[in-house]
VOBA-371256 format. One line per 10 residues: number of its first residue (from 1); their letters; for each residue y, x, z of N, C-alpha, C. Coordinates in Angstrom, 1 decimal, padded with zeros to 4 digits, always signed. Each point is the difference from the previous one (the first is absolute). Layout:
REM residues N
NUM) a) Y X Z Y X Z Y X Z  ...
REM end
This chain:
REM residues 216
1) xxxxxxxxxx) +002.2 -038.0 +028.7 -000.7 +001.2 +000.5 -000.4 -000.3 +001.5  -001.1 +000.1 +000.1 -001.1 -000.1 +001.4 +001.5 +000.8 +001.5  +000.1 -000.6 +000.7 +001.1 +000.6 +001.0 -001.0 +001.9 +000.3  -001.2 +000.2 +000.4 -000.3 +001.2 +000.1 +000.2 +000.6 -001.2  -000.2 -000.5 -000.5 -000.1 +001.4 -001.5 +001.8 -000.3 +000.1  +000.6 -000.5 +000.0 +001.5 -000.1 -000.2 +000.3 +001.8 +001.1  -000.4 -000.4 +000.9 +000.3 +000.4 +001.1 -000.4 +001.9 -000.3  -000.9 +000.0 -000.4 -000.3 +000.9 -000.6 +000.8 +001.0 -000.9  +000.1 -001.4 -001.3 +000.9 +000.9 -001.3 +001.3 +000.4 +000.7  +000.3 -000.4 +001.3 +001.7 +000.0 +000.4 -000.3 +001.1 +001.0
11) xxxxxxxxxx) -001.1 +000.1 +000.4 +000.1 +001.3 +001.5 +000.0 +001.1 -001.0  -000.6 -000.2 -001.2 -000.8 +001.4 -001.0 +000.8 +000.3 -000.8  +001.0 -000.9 -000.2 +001.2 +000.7 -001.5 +000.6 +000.9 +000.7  +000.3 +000.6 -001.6 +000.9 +001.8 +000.5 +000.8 -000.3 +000.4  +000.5 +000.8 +000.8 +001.6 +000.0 +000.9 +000.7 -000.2 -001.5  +001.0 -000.3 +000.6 +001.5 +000.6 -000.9 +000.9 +000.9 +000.6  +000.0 +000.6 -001.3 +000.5 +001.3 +000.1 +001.6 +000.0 -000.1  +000.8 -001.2 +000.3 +001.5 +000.4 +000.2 +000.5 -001.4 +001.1  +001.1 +000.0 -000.1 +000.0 -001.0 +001.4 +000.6 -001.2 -000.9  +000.6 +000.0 -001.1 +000.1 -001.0 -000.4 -001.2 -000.6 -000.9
21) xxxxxxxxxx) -000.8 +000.6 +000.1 -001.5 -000.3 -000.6 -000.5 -000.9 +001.0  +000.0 +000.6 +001.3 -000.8 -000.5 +001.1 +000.5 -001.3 -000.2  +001.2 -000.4 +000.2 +000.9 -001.3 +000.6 -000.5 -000.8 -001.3  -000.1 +000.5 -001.0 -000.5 -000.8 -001.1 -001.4 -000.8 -000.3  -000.8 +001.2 +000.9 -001.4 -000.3 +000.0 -000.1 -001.0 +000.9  +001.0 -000.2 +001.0 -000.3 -000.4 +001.6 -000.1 -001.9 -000.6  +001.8 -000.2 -001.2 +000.2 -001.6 +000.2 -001.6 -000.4 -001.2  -000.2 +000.9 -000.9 -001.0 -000.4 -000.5 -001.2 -000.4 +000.7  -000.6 +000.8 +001.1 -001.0 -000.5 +000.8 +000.1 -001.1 +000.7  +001.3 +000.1 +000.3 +000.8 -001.4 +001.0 -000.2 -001.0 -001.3
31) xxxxxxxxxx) -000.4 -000.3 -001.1 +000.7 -001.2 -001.1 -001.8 +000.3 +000.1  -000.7 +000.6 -000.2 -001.5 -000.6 +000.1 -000.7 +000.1 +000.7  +000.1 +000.1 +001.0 -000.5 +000.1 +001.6 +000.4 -002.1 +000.5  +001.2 +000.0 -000.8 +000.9 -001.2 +000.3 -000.6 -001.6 -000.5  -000.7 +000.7 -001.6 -000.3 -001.1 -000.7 -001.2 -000.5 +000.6  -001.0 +001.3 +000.1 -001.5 -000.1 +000.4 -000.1 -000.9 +001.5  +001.2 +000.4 +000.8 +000.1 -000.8 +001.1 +000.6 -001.6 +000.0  +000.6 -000.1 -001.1 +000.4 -001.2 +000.2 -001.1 -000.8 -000.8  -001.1 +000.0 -000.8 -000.6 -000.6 -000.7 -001.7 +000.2 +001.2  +000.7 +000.7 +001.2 -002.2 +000.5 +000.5 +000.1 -001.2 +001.0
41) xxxxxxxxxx) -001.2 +000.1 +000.3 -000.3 -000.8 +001.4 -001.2 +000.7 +000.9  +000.7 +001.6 +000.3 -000.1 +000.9 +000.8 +001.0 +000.6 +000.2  +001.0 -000.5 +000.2 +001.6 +000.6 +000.7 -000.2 +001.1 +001.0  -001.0 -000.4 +001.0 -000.1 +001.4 +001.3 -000.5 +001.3 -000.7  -000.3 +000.1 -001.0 -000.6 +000.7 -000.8 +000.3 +001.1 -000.6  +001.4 -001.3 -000.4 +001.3 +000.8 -001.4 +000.8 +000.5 +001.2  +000.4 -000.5 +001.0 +000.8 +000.2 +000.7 -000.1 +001.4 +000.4  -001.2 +000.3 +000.4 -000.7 +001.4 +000.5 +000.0 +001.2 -001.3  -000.7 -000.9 -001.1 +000.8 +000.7 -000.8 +001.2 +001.0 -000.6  +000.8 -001.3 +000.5 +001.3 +000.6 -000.1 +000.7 +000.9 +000.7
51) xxxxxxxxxx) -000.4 +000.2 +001.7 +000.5 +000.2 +000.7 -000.5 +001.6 +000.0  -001.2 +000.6 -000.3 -000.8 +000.9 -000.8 +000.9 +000.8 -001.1  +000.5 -000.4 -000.9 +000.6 +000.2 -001.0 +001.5 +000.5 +000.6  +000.1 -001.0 +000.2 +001.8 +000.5 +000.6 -000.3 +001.0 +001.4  -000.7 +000.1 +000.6 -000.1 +001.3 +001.0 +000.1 +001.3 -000.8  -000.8 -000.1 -001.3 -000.2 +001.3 -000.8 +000.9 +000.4 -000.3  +001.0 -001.7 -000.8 +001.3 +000.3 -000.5 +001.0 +001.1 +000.6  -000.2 -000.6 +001.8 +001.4 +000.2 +000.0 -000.8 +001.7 +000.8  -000.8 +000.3 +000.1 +000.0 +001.1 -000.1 +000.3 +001.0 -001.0  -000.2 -000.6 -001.0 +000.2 +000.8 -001.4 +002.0 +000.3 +000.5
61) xxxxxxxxxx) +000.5 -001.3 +000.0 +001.2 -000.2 +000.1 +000.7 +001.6 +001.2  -000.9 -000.1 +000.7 +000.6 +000.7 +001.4 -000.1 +001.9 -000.5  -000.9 -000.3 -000.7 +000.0 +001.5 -000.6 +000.7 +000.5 -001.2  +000.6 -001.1 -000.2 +001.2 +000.3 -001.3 +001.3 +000.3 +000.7  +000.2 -000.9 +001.2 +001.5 -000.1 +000.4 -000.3 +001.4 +001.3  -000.7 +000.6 +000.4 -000.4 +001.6 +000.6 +001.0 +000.6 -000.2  +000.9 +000.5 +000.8 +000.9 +000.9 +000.0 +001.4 -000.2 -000.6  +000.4 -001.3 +000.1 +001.4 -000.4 -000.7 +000.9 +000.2 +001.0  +000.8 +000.3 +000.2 +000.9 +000.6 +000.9 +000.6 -001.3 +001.1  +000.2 +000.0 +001.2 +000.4 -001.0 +000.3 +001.6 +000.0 +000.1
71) xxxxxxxxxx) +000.4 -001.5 +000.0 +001.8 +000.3 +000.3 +000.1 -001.8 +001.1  +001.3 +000.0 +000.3 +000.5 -001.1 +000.7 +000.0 -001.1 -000.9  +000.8 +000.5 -001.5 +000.7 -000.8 -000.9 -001.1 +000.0 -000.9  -001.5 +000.5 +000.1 -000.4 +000.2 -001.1 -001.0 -001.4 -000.9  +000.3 +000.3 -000.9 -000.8 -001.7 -001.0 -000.4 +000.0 -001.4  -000.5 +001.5 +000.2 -000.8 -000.1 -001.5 -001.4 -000.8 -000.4  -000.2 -000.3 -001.1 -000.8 -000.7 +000.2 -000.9 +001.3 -001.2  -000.5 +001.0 -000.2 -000.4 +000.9 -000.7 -000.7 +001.4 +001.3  -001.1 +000.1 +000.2 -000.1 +000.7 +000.6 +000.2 +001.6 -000.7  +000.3 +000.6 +001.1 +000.4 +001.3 -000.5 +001.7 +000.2 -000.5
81) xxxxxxxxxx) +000.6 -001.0 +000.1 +000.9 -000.2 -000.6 +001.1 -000.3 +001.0  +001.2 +000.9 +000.2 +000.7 -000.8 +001.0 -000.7 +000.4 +001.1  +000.8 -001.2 +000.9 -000.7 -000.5 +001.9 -000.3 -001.2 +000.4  -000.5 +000.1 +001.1 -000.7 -001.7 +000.4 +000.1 +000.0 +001.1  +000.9 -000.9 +000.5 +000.0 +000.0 +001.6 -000.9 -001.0 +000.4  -000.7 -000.2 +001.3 -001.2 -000.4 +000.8 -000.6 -001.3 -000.8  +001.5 -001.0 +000.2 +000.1 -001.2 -000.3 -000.8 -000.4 -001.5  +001.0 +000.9 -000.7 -000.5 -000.2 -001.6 -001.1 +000.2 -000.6  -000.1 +001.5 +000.8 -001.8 +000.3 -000.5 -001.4 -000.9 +000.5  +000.3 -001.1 +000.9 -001.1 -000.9 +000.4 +000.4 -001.4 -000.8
91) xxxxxxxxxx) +000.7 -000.2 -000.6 +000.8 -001.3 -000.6 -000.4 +000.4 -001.4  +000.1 +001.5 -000.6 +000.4 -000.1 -001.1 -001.8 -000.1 -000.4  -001.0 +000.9 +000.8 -000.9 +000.2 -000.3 -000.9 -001.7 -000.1  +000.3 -000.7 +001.3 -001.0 -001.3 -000.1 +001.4 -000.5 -001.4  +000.7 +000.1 -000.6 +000.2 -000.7 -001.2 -000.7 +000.5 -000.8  +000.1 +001.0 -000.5 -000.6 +001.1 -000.9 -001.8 -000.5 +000.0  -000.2 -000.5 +001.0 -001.4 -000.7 +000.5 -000.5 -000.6 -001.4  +001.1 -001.1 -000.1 +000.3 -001.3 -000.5 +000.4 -001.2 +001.4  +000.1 +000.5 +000.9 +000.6 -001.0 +000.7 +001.5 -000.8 -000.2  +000.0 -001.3 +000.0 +001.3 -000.3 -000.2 +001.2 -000.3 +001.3
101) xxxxxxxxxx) +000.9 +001.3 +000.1 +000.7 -000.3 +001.1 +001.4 +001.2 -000.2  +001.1 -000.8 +001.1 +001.5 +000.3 -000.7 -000.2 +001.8 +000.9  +000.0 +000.5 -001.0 -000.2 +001.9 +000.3 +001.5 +000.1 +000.5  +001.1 -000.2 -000.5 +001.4 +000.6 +001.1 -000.3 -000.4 +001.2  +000.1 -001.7 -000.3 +000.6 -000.4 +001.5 -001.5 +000.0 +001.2  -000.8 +000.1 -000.5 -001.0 +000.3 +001.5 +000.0 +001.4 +000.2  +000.4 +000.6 -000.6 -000.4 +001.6 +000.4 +001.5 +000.6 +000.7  +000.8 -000.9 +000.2 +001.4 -000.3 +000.6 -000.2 -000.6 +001.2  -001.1 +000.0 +000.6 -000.3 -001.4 +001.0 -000.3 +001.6 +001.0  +000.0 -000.7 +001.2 -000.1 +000.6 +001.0 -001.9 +000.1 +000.1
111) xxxxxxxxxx) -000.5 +001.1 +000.6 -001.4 +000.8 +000.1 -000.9 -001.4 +000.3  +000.0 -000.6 +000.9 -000.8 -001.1 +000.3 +000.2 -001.3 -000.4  +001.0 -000.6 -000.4 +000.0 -000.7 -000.9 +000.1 +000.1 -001.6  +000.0 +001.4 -000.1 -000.5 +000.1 -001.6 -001.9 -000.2 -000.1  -000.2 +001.1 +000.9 -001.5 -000.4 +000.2 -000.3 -001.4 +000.2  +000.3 -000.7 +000.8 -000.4 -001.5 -000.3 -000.1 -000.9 -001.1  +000.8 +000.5 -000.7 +000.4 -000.5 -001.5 -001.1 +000.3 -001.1  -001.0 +000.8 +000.5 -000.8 +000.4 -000.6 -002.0 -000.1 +000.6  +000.7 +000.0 +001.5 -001.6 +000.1 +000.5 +000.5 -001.0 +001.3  +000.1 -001.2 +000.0 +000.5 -001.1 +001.0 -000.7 -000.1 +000.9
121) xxxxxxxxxx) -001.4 +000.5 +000.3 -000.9 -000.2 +000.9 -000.6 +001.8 +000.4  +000.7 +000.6 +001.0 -000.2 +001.5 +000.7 -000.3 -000.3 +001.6  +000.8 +001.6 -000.2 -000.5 -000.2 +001.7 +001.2 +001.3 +000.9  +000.7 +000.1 +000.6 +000.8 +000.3 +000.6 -000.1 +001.2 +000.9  +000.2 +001.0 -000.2 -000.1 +001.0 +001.4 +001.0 +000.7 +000.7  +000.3 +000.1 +000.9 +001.3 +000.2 +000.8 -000.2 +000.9 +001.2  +000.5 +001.3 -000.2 -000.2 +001.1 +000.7 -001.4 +000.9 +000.7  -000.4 -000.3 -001.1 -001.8 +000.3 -000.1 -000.7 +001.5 -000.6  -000.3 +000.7 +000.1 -000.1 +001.5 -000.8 -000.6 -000.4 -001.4  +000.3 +000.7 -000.7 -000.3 -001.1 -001.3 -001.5 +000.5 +000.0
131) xxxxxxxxxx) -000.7 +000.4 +000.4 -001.5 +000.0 -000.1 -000.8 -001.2 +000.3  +000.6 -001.2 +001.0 -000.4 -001.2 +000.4 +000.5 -000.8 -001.6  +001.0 +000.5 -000.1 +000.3 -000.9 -001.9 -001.7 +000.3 -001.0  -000.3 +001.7 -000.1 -000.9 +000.2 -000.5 -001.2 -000.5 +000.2  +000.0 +000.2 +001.5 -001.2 -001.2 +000.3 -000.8 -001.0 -000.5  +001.0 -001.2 -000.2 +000.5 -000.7 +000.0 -000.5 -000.3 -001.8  +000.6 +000.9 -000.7 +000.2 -000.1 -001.6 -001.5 +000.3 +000.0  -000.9 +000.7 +000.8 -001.3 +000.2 -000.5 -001.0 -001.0 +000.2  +000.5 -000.4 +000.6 -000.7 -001.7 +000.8 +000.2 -001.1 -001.1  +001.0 +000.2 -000.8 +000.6 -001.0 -000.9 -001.1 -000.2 -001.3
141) xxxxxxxxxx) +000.0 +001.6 -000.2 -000.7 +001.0 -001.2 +000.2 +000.2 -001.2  -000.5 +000.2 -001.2 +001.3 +000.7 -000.7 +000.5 -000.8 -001.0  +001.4 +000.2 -000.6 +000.7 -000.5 -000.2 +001.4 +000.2 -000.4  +001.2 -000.8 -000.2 +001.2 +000.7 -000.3 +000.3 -001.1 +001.1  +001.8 +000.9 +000.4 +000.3 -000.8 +001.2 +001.8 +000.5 -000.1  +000.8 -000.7 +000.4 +001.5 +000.0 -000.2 +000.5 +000.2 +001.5  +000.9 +000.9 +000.6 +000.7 +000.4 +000.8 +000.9 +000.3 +000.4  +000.4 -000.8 +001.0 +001.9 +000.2 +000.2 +000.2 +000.3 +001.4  +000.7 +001.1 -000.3 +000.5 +000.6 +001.3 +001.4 -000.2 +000.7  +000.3 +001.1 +000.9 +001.3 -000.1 +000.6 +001.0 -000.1 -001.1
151) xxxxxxxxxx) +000.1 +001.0 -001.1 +000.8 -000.1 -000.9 -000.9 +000.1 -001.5  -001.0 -000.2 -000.1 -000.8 +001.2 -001.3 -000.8 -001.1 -000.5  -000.6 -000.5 -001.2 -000.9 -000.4 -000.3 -001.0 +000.8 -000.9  -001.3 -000.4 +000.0 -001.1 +000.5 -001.1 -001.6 -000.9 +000.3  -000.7 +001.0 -001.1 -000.8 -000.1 +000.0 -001.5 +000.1 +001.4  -001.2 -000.7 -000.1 -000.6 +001.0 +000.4 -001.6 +000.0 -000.4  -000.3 +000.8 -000.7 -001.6 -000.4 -000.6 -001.0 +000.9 +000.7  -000.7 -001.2 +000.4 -001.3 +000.4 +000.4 -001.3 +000.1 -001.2  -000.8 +000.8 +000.4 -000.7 +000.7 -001.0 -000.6 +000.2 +000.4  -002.1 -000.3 -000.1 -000.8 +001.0 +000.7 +000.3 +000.2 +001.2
161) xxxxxxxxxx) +000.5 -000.7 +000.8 +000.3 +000.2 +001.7 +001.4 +000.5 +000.0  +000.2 +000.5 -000.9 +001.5 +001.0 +000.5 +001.1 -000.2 -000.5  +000.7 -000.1 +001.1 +001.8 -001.0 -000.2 +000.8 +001.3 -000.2  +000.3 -000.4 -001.7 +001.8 +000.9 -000.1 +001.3 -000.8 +000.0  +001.1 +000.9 +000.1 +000.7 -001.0 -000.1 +000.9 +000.6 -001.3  +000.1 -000.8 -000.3 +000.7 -000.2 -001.7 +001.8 +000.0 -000.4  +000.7 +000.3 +000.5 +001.4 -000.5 +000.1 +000.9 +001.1 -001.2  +001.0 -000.3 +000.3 +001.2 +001.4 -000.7 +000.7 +000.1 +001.5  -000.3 +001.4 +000.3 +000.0 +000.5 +001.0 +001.6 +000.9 -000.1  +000.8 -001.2 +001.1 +001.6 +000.8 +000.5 +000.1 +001.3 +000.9
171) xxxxxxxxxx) -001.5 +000.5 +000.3 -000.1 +000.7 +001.1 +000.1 +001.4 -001.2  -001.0 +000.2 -001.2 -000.1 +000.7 -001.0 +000.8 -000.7 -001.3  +001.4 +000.2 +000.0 +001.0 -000.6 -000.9 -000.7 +000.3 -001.6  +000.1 +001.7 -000.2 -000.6 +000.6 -001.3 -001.4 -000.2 -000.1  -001.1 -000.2 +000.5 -000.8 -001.0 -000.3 -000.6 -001.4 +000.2  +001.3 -001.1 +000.8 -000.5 -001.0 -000.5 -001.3 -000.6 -000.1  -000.6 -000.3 -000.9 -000.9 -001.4 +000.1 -001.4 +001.4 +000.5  -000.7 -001.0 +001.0 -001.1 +001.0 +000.1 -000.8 -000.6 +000.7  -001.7 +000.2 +000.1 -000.9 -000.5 +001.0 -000.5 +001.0 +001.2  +000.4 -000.3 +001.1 -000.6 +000.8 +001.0 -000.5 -000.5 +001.7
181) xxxxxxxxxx) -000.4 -000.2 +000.5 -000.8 -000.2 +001.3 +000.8 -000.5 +000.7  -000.4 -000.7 +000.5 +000.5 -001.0 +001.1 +001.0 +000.7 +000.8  -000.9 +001.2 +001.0 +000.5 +000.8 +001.3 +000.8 +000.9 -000.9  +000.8 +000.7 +000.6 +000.8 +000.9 -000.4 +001.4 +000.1 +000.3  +001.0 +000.6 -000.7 +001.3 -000.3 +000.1 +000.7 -000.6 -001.3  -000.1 -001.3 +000.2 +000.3 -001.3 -000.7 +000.7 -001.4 +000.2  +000.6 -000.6 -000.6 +000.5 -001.0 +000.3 -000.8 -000.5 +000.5  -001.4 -000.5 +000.0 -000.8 -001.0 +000.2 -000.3 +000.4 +001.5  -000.4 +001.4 +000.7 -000.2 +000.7 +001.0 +000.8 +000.1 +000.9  +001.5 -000.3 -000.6 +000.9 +000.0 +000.7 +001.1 -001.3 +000.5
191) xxxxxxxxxx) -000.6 -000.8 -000.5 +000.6 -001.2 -000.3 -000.7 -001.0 +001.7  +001.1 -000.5 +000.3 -000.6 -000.9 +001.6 -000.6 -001.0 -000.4  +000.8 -000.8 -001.3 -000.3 -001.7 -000.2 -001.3 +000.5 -001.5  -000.8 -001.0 +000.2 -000.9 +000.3 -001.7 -000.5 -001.4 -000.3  +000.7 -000.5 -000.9 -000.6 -001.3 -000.4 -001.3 +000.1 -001.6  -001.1 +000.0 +000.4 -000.9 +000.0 -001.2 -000.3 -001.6 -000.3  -000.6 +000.0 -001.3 -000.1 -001.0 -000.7 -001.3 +000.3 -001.2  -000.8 -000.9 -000.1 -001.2 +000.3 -001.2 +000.3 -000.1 -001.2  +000.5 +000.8 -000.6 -000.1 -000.5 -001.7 -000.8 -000.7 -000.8  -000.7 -000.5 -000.8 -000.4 -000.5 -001.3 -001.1 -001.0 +000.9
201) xxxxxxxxxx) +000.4 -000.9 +000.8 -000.5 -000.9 +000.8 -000.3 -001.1 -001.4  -000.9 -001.3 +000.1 -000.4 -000.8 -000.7 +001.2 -000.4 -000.6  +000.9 -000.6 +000.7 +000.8 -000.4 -000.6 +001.3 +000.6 -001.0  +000.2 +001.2 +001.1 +000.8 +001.3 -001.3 -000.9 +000.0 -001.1  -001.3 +000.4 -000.7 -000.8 -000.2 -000.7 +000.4 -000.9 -001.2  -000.6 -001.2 +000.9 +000.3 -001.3 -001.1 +001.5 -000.1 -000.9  +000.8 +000.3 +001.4 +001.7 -000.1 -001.0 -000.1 +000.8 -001.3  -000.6 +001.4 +000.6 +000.0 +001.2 -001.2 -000.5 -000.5 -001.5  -001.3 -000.7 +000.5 -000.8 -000.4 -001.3 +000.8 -001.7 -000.5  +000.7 -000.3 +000.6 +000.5 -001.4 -000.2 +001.2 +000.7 -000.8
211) xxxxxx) +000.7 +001.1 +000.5 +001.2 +000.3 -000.9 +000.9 -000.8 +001.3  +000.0 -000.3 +000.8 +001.1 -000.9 +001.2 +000.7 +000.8 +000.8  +001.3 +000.0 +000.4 +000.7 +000.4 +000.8 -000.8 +000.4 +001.5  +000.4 +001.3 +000.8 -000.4 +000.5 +001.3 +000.8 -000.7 +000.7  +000.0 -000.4 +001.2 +001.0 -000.3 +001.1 +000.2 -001.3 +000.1  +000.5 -000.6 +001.0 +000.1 -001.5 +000.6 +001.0 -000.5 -001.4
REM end
């Protein structure tokens, strides 16, 4: 199949309607997204492709895991289900991707070197109002992006200009996973150190569609 029209049948298929539907639909796209890429000789193509597809994904993803409660200890991998503390819900989700990478032990890792493990090439900000961060993310443009703080990690998607931030929120224990604005009263707002990082860079991409291990 022509990589546009690919690109097409995969932006235009129906959502799925349960979360283990989603995750099912996701390795399937990843297994032919994978083949078409490894037989083309337009890689920049597929790559973009791909990187298209899984933005959708893990949007779809972010609105399933909405309001799971957060905890310290928590490691469900079932949104709605249980709790998810900071770590797990950014580890479990890029697996749930189809990314291949060890979900305990990085989501165990300290804020800034978990993020690294994921997005090796960011950019650092250190006692800055986080509005110079947003800045910053709009200049980048849109996109998904990984974040590690004083103690907190998450998400952050830009969209249309506008940066949320994505995390399971210790600040709101009973609701947990949630998207909301940069400014405010939030870890990210509140936080001195902020290490950001780009997600689904060329190379995270290719591993995805190669089926290869994340990380050094």
């Amino acid at each position: 199949m022509h990589a546009i029209l690919l690109l097409h049948f995969l932006l235009w298929s129906a959502p799925a309607a349960t979360y283990p539907e989603l995750k099912a639909s996701i390795i399937e796209r990843r297994s032919e997204l994978g083949a078409v890429y490894a037989r083309s000789d337009r890689k920049d193509t597929l790559i973009t492709t791909a990187r298209a597809y899984l933005l959708t994904a893990i949007d779809a993803q972010f609105e399933h895991w909405k309001g799971t409660p957060w905890d310290f200890n928590g490691t469900t991998r079932t949104p709605g289900e249980g709790t998810i503390a900071c770590g797990y819900f950014v580890t479990t989700v890029l697996q749930d991707a189809g990314f291949d990478l060890p979900r305990f032990k990085w989501a165990q890792l300290a804020a800034e070197p978990m993020i690294r493990k994921v997005a090796p090439l960011g950019k650092a900000f250190s006692n800055v109002p986080v509005s110079t961060v947003e800045t910053w993310l709009q200049s980048q443009g849109d996109g998904l992006y990984a974040v590690g703080l004083d103690s907190h990690v998450g998400f952050i998607r830009v969209k249309a200009g506008k940066a949320l931030f994505v995390h399971s929120n210790y600040y709101q224990r009973s609701i947990g996973v949630m998207a909301e604005p940069l400014e405010g009263r939030n870890p990210l707002a509140d936080s001195h150190y902020r290490y950001v990082g780009q997600l689904l860079s060329d190379e995270m991409v290719r591993r995805w569609l190669g089926h290869l291990p994340l990380g050094p």
